[in-house]
C-alpha positions as CSV (number, residue, x, y, z in Angstrom):
1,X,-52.7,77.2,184.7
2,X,-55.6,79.4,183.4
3,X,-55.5,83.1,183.9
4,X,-58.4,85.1,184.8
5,X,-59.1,87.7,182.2
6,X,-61.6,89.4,182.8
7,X,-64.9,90.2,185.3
8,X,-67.8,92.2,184.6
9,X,-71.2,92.8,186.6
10,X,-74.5,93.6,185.2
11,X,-77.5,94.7,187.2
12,X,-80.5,95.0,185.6
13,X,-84.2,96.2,187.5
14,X,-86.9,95.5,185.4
15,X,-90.6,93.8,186.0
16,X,-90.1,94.0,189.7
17,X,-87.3,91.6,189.2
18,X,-83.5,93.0,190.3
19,X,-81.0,90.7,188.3
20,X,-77.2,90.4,188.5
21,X,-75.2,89.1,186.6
22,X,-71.3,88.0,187.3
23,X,-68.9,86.9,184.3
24,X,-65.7,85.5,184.9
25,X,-63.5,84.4,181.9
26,X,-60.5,82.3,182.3
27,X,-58.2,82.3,179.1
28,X,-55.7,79.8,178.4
29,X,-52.1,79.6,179.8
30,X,-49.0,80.5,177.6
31,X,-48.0,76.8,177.9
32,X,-51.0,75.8,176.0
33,X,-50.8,78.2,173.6
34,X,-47.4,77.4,172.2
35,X,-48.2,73.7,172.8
36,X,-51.3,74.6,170.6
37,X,-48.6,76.4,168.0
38,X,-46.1,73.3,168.0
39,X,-49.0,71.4,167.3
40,X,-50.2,73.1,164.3
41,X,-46.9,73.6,163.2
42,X,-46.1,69.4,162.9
43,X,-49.1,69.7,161.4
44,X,-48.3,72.6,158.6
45,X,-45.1,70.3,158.1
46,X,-46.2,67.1,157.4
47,X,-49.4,68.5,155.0
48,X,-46.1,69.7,152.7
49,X,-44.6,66.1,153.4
50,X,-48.1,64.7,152.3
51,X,-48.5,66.7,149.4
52,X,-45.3,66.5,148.2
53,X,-45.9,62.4,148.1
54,X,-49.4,62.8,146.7
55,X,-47.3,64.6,143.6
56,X,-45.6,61.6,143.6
57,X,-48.1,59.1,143.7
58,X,-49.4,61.0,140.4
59,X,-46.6,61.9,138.9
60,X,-45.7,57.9,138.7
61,X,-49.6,56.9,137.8
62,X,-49.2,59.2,134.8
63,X,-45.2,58.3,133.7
64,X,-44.5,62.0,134.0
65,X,-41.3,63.2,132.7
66,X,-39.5,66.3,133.1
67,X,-37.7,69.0,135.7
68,X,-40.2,69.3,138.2
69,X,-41.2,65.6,138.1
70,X,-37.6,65.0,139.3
71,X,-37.2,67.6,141.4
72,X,-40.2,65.9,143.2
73,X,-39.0,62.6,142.7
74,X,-35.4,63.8,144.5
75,X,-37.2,65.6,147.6
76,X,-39.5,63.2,148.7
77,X,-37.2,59.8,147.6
78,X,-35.6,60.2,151.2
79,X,-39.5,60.4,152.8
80,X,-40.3,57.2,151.1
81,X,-36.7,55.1,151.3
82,X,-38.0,53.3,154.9
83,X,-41.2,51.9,153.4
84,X,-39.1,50.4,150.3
85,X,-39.8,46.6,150.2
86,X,-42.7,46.7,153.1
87,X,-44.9,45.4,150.9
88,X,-43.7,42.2,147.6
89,X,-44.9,44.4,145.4
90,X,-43.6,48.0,145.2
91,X,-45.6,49.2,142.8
92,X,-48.9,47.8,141.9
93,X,-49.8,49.1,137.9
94,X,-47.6,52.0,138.2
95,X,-48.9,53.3,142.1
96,X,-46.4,54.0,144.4
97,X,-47.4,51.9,147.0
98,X,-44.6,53.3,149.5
99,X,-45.4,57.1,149.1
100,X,-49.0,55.5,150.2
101,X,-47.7,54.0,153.1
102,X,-45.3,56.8,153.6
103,X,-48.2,59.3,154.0
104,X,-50.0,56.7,156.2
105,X,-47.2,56.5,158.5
106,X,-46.6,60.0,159.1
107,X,-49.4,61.0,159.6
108,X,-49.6,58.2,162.4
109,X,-46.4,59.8,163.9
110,X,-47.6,63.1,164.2
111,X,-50.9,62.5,165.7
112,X,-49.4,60.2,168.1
113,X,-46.0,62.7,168.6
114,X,-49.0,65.8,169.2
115,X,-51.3,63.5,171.5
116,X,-48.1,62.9,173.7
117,X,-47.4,66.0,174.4
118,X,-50.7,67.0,174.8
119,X,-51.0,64.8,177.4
120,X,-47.8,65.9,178.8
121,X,-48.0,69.5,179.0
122,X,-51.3,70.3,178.4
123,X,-53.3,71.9,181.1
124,X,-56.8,71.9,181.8
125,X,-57.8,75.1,179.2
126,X,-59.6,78.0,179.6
127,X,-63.7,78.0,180.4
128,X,-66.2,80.6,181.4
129,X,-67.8,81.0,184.7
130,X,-71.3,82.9,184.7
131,X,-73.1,83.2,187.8
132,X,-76.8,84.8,188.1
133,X,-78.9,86.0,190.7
134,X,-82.4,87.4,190.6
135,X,-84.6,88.5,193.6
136,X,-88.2,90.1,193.2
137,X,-87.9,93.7,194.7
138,X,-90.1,94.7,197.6
């Protein structure tokens, strides 16, 4: 649920014209906020994921060789193990077709995982409520 923040009145005469003005802002609740933080944090953690496979995905174009190549290779060979064999042909001219498919995937997952709940926990967010009067003066 929304909390009210704040509420402020202006009055203004001018031009034979009295004016008021009534703000009324409604922030959003706690829930949303750390539903808005698990969000962006799924987020944060599959853009390493996705990185880490685009490394890949180079790193096997090229042939690279050496200590980080298989330190890269090591970390993300678990991430890419369930898309092994999806496709006849793993690797198509030396591109790693299941990092590809990998990064596809998750991404998938996570919007679908963050649209869920969302939907589940979400409420209806915070909005602004102005409301103005004006009356000519007498």
């Amino acid at each position: 649920m929304a909390v009210e923040n704040k509420r402020e009145v202006r009055v203004a005469t001018d031009d034979g014209y009295a004016r008021r003005e009534s703000v009324v802002e409604y922030n959003p609740s706690t829930r949303n906020v750390v539903l808005n933080r698990v969000s962006q944090f799924l987020w944060f953690v599959y853009a390493i994921v996705a990185v880490l496979l685009m490394f890949r995905i180079v790193f096997r174009l090229l042939d690279a060789v050496g200590q980080f190549v298989t330190l890269v290779y090591d970390i993300t060979s678990p991430m890419v193990a369930p898309f092994i064999g999806i496709l006849p042909q793993a690797e198509a001219g030396g591109f790693d077709v299941p990092a590809f498919v990998a990064i596809i995937v998750y991404a998938v997952v996570i919007w679908a995982l963050t649209t869920f709940l969302a939907i589940l926990f979400k409420d209806s967010g915070g909005f602004r409520r102005v409301v103005r009067q004006e009356r000519v003066r007498e």
